[in-house]
N, C-alpha and C positions, 0 to 999 in steps of 0.2 A: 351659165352651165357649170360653172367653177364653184357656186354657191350651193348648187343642186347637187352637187358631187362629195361637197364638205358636209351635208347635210344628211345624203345617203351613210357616210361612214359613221358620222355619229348615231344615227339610227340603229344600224348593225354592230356597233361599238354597246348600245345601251342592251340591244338585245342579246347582244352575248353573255353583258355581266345580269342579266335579268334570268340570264338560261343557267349560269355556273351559280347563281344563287338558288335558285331552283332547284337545283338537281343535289344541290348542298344541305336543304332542307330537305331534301326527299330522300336520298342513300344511307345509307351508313353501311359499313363495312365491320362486323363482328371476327376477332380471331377465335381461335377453339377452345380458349378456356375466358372468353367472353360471352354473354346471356345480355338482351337488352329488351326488358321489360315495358311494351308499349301501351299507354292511354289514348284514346279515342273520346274527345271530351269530356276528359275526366274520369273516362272507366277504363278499367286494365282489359286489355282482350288479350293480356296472354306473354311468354315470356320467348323471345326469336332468335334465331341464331343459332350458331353460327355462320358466317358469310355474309351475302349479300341481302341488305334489308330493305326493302320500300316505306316512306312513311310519306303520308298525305299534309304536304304545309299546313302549319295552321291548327288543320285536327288532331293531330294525332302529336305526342310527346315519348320519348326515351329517355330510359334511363337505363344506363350501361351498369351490369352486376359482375365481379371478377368472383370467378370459380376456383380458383388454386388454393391452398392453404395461406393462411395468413400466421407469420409467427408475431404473438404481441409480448412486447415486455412489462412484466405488472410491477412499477413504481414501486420503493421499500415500504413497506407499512409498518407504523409503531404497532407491537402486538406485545399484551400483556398474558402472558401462561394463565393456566389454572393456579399454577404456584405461586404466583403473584411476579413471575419474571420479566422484567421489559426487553424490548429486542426490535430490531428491525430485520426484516424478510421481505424478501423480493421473488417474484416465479416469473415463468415464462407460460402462456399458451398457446394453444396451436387450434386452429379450426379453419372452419371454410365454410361458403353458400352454399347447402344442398336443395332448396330449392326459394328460384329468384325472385317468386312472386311476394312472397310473405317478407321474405326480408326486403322489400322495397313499402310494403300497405302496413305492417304490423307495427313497424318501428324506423322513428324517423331515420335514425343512423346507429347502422348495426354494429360501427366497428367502435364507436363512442359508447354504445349501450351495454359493450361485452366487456368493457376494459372496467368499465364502472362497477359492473357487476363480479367482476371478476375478483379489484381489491374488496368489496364488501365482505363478500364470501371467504376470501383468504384470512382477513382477521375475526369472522365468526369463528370460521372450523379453529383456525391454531391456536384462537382464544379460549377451545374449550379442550386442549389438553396442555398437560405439562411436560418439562422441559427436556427431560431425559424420552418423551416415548414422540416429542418432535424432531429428535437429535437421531433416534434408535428407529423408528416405525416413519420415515420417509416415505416408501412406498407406497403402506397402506393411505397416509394422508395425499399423495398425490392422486390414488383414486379415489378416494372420497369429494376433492375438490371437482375432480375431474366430472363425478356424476353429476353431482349439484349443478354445475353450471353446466350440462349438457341439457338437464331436467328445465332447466329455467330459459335457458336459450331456444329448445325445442319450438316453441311459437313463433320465432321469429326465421325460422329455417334454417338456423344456424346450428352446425353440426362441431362439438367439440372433442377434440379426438383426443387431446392430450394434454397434460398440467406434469409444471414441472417444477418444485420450489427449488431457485439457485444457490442463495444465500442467507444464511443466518447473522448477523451481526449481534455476540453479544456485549454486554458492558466490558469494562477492563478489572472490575472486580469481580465480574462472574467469572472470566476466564483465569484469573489470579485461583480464585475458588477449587475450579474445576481441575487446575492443573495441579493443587495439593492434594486433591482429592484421588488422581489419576498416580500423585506417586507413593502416597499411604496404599493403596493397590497394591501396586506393584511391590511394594516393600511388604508387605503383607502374605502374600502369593509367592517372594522369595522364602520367607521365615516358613511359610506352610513348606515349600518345597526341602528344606533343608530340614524340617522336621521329620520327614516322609525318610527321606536319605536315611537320617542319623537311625530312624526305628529300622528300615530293612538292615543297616549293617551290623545294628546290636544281634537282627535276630541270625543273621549268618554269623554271625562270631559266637553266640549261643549254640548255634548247631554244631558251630565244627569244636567246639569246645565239651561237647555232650561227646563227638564221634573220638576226640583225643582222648578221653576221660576213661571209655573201654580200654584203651589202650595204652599202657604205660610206658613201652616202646616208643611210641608214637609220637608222646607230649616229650621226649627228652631227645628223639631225634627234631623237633620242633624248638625245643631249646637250645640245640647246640648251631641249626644255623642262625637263629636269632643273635646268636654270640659273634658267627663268623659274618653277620652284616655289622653290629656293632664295630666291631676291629676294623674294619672297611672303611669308617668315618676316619676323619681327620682331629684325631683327640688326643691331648700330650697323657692322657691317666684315663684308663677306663678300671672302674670298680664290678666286678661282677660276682652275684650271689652266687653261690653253688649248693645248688639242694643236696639233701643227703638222699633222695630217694637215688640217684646215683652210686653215692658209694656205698650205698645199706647194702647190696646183694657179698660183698667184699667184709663187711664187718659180722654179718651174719656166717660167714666161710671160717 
């Protein structure tokens, strides 16, 4: 009876892990930004989920697809300018599954096939301009990459939203270069600014020099405090000229 008893348990012991394996091969539980694209013999009938999923042992295969965006980092890449400049560049992308069938039948592995695709394209495009409209036109070359690899990825249902170049690394002589380059500029642009200065105050000292000129009252009341700033300084001997148009009105008397 005791035999029969150990016997019974083990029965019901085998058929439990026979039922929790079963039922293991058979469920799957998708969350909401999971897609689980099933085959039936080798055919796809289709992409399921969210929630609770049924699959037939045996026949039927899943394959879990994650819908959220994906941010990848694109490794620095040697990139030779148009101008023949060397440099390493790195970006970032951003995309996501817009739909799971294709990205699971088109291509074996979508997140391998994006990143590859991804440095190729970054040293064609940055290879075909120079260093100053890489440095200056960012933007425009981030949507340039941008399409390209949304255009190329499009088959495989991958949707790229966004390119973003991080970093530029140049030589330590290009930067040597750049930053003499940056202060001939600026020293440049100061000498322009103080030329600019010097021509308006010649041509105001011209004007009011034209408006003294009517007026001869006017250029000797302009002389005499010119005098009383002089004496105002700290000078053991000041010499000062004294016009005759001053004392002419007195000698002509």
């Amino acid at each position: 009876m005791e035999e029969f008893g150990i016997s019974l348990s083990y029965s019901f012991l085998i058929i439990a892990i026979a039922l929790i394996g079963f039922l293991t091969q058979t469920i799957r539980i998708l969350r909401e930004h999971e897609r689980g694209v099933v085959f039936r013999l080798g055919r796809i009938i289709g992409a399921k989920g969210p929630g609770l999923i049924i699959l037939i042992p045996v026949i039927d295969r899943m394959v879990r697809v994650d819908l959220r965006t994906v941010t990848m980092d694109v490794p620095p890449q040697d990139i030779i300018t148009k101008d023949n400049v060397t440099m390493k560049v790195n970006a970032v992308v951003y995309f996501r599954v817009v739909e799971p069938n294709r990205s699971v039948i088109e291509v074996q592995d979508y997140l391998m096939a994006t990143s590859q695709l991804a440095q190729t394209t970054l040293r064609s495009v940055l290879g075909q301009v120079e260093l100053d409209t890489l440095l200056s036109e960012r933007e425009r070359l981030n949507k340039t990459l941008q399409e390209i690899l949304d255009t190329q990825t499009d088959p495989w249902g991958v949707k790229v939203s966004h390119v973003e170049i991080k970093g530029v690394d140049l030589p330590v002589e290009m930067q040597r270069a750049m930053a003499r380059q940056a202060e001939a500029e600026r020293e440049r642009r100061a000498k322009i600014i103080a030329a600019e200065g010097e021509m308006q105050a010649s041509e105001k000292i011209s004007e009011a020099a034209a408006v003294l000129s009517k007026n001869p009252v006017s250029l000797q009341l302009r002389y005499l405090q010119s005098m009383i700033e002089m004496t105002s300084e700290r000078s053991s001997t000041i010499i000062i000229p004294f016009p005759m148009d001053l004392i002419k009105p007195f000698l002509n008397k």
